[in-house]
C-alpha positions as CSV (number, residue, x, y, z in Angstrom):
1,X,-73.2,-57.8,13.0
2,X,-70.9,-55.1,11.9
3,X,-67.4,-56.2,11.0
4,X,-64.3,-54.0,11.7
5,X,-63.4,-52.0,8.2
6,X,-67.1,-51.8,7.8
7,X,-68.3,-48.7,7.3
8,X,-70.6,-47.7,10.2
9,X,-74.3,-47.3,9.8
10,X,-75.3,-44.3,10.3
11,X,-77.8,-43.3,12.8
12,X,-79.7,-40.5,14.1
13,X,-81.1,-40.8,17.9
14,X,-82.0,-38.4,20.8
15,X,-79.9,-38.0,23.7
16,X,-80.0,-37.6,27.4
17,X,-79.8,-34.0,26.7
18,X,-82.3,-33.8,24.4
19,X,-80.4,-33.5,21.1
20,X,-80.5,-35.2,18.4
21,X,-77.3,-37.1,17.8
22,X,-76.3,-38.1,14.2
23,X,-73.5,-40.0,13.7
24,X,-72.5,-39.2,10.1
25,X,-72.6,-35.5,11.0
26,X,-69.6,-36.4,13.1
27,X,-66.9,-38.1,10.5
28,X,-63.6,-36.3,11.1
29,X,-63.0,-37.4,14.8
30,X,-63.2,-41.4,16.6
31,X,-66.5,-42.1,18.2
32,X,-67.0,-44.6,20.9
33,X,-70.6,-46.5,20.7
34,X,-71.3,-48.5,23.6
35,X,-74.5,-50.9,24.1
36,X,-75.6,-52.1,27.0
37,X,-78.9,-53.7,28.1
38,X,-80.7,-51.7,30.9
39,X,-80.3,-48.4,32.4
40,X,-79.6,-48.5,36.2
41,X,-78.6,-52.3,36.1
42,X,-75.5,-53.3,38.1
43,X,-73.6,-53.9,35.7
44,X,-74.5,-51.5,33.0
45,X,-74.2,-48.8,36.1
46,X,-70.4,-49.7,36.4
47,X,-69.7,-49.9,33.2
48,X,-71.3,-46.0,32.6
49,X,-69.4,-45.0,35.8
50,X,-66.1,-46.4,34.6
51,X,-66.8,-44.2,31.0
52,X,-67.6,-41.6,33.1
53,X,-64.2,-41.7,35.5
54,X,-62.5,-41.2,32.1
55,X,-64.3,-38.9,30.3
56,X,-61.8,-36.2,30.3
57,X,-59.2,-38.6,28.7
58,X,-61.2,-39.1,25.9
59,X,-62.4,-35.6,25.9
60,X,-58.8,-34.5,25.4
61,X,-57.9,-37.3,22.9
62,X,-61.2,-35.8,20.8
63,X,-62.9,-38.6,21.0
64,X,-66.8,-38.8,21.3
65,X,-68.4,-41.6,24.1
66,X,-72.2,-42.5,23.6
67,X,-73.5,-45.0,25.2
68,X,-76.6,-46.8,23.6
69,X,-79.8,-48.6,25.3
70,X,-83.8,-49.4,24.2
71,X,-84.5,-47.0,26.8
72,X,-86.2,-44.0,27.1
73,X,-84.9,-40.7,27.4
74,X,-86.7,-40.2,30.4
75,X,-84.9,-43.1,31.8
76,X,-81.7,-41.7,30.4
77,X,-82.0,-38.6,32.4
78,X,-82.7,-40.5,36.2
79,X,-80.0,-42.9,35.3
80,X,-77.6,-39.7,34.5
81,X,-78.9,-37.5,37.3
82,X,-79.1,-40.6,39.8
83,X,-74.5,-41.6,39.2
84,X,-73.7,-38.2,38.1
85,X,-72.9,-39.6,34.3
86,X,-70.8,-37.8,32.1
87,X,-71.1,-39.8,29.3
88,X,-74.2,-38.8,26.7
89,X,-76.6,-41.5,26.7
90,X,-79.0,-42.6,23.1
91,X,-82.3,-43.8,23.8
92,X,-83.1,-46.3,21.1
93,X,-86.4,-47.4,22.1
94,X,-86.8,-48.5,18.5
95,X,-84.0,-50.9,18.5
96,X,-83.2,-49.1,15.3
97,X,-79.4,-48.8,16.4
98,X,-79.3,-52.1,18.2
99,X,-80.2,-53.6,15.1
100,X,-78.2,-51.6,12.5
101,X,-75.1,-53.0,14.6
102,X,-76.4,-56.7,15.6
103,X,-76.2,-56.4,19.1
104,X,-79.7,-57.1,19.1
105,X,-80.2,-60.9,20.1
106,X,-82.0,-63.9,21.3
107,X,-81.0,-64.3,24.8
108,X,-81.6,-66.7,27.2
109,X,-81.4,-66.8,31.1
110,X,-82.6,-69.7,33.2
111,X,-84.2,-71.6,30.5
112,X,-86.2,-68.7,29.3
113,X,-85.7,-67.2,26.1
114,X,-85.7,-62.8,24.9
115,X,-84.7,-60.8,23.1
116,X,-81.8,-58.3,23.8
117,X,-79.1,-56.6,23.6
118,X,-75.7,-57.9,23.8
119,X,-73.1,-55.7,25.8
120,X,-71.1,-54.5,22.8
121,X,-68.6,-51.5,22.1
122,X,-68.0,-50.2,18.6
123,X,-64.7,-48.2,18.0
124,X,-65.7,-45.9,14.9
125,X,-62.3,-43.7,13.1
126,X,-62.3,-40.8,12.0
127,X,-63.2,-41.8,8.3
128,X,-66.7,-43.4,9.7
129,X,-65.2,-47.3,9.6
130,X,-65.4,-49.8,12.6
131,X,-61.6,-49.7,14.1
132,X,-62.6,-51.5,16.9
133,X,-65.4,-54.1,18.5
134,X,-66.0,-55.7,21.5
135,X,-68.2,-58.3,21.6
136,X,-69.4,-59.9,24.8
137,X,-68.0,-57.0,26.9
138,X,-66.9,-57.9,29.9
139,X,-67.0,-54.6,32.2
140,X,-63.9,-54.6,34.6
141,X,-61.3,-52.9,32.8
142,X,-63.2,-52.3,29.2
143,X,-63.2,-48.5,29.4
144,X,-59.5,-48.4,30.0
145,X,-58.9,-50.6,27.0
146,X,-61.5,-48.3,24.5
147,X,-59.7,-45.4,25.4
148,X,-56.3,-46.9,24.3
149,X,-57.9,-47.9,21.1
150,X,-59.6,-44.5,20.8
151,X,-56.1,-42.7,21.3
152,X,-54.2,-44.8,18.7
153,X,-57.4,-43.9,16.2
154,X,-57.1,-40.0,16.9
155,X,-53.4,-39.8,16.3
156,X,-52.3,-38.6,13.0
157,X,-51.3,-41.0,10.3
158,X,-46.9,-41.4,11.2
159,X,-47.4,-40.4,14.2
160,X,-46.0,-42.3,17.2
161,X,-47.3,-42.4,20.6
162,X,-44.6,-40.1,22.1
163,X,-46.5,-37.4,18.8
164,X,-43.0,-38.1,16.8
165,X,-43.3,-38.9,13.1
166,X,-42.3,-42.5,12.3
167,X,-39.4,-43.1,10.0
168,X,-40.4,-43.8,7.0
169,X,-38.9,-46.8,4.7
170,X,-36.8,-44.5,2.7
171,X,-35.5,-42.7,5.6
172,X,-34.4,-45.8,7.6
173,X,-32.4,-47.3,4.2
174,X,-31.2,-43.7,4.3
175,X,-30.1,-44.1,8.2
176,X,-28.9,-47.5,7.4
177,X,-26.4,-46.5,4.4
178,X,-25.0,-43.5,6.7
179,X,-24.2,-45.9,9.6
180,X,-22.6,-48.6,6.8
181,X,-20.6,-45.4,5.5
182,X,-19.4,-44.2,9.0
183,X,-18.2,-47.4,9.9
184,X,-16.1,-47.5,7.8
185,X,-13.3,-44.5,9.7
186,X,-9.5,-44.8,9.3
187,X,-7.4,-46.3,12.1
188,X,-5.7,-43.2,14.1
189,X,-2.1,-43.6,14.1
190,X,-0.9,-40.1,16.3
191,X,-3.6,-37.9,17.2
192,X,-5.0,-35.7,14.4
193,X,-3.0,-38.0,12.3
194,X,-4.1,-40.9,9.9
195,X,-2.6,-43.9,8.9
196,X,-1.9,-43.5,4.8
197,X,-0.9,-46.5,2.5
198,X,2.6,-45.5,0.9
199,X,2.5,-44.0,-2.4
200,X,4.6,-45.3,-5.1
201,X,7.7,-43.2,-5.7
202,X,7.2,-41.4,-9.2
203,X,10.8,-41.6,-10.5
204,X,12.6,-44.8,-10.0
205,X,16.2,-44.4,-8.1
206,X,18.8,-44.1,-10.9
207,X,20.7,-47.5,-11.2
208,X,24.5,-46.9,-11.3
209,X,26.0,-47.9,-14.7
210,X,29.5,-49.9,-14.2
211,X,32.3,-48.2,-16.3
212,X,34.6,-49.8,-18.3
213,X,38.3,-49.8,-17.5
214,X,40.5,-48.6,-20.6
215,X,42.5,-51.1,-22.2
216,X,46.1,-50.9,-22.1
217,X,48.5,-50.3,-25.3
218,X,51.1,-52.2,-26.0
């Protein structure tokens, strides 16, 4: 399975829509690969339908949502048409995809064994390297969390969440000397005034010199 930092394989598969999706063709904004088993399942239908209630948040943080399935495109489209889907859906009949990412796996389920796919979600930046996985998804609140994730990958580098840039190391020692520097204020003594140590006087007071009486003659 694909590790976060991983570069993310590329793949080329045909949507709902009947395009052909490539993934490498869209480095330079986060994509959002979700796998699920089945189309029309109950839980891979609330899981598509809580993308979907979100769809506009991710649209407006420019971030793509596919989600990913061995079915057919055929399929695609009733499961689409059927919940009013607004997330694009890959068939990947192949398992080409499923594969490529290692969500494709011996399951088991009442003492019988198959093959599968595991419900996983693969945060891809803008660069074309895993940000994010989920492995063993579970649905009830997953959506909500991709999209934080998703956000935090679309921001410019310094930016914070508020879109203001983040201080930089520099620029906080700079902050920090400032503050140390205005700390340090003179007491007020009167207003306007300041308190001043005395200067030294430049000329000493003159010392009076005793004069001699004059001796008398005799």
């Amino acid at each position: 399975m694909v590790k976060i930092g991983d570069m993310a394989p590329d793949i080329e598969l045909v949507a709902d829509d009947g395009e052909t999706v490539r993934l490498s063709r869209l480095v330079g904004k986060p994509v959002v690969l979700y796998f699920y088993p089945k189309d029309d399942t109950s839980g891979c239908t609330l899981e598509a339908q809580n993308f979907t209630s979100l769809a506009r948040e991710f649209a407006t943080a420019g971030v793509d949502v596919f989600g990913v399935s061995p079915d057919s495109v055929e399929s695609h489209c009733k499961f689409r048409n059927k919940h009013g889907l607004k997330v694009r859906l890959l068939a990947d009949p192949e398992k080409v995809a499923s594969i490529a990412y290692g969500v494709w796996i011996e399951k088991s389920m009442y003492g019988r064994r198959y093959m599968g796919v595991e419900r996983s979600t693969f945060l891809i930046d803008k660069s074309g390297r895993i940000a994010e996985a989920w492995i063993k998804v579970q649905v009830p609140g997953h959506a909500e969390e991709v999209l934080e994730a998703a956000r935090a990958a679309g921001r410019p580098a310094g930016k914070t969440a508020a879109g203001k840039p983040s201080a930089s190391p520099e620029g906080k020692a700079r902050t920090a000397t400032k503050s140390a520097k205005a700390s340090k204020t003179p007491v007020k003594t009167k207003p306007g005034k300041t308190s001043a140590a005395p200067k030294p006087s430049a000329k000493k007071a003159a010392t009076p010199v005793a004069k001699k009486s004059p001796k008398k003659m005799r």
